[in-house]
Structure formats: C-alpha cells, structure tokens
C-alpha positions in Angstrom: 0.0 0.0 0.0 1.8 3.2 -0.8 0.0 6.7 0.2 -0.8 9.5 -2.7 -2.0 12.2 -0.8 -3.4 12.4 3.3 -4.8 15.5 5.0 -4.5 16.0 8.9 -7.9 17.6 10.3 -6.5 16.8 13.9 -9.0 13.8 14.9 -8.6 12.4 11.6 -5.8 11.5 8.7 -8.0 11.0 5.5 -5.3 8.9 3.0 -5.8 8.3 -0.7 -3.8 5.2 -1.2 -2.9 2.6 -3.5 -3.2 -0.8 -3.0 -1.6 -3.5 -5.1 -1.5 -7.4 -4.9 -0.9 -11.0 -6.7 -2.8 -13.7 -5.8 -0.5 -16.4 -4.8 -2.2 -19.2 -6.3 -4.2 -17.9 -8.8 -1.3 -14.8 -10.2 -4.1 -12.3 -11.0 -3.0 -8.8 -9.9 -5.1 -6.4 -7.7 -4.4 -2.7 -8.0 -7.4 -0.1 -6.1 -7.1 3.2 -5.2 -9.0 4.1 -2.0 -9.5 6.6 0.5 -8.7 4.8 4.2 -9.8 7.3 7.3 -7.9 7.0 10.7 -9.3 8.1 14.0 -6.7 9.3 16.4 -8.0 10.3 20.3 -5.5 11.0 22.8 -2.4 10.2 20.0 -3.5 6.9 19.1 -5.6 4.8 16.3 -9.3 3.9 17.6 -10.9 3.4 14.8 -9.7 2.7 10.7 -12.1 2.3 8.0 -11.0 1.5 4.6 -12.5 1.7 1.3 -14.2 5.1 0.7 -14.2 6.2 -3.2 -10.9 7.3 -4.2 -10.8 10.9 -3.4 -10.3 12.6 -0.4 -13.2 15.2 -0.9 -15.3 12.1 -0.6 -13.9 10.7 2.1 -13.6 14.3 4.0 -17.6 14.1 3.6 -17.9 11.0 5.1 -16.4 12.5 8.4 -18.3 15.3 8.1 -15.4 17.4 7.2 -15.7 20.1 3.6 -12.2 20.7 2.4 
C-alpha cells in the first residue's frame, strides 16, 4: 500500500492510497485506489475504515469534514 495524498484535520488522517497485490495461487494482480480514514483520540488509532471512493473530498464528507 503506498499513500498518494493524506490531509490532517486533527482527529482524523484521510489517505488516498494505492493498493496493489498478486494472488499467490491464482497470479491475478489487484491494483485499487481508495480513501482509508484513521481516528486518532489521545495520539493513538481507535478506529480505521477503509475503502471510501478514491478521493479525499469524498472521504472528508464521510467524516463530516468540507475541504
């Protein structure tokens, strides 16, 4: 997974990232975009959902967060 763009709102990172894969047995390669949001209290990770649509104005919605 390699990260193309994040934005820090202070309880949330919002990353667009790239995801790419092989199947072991089968070869066939995976390669997704997605927005992945992290939930930070007190420093840490609570809570990590993955998968949004592949843009961060999307996934800044989703938070309740306009860019």
């Amino acid at each position: 997974m390699d990260i193309e763009e994040f934005r820090d709102t202070g309880e949330f990172v919002v990353a667009v990232t790239r995801w790419r894969a092989t199947g072991k047995g089968s070869g066939i390669a995976v390669n997704r975009r997605a927005a992945d949001i992290y939930e930070f209290r007190g420093g840490k990770i609570v809570t990590v959902t993955l998968g949004y649509p592949p843009d961060l104005h999307a996934a800044l919605e989703a938070v309740g967060l306009d860019e």
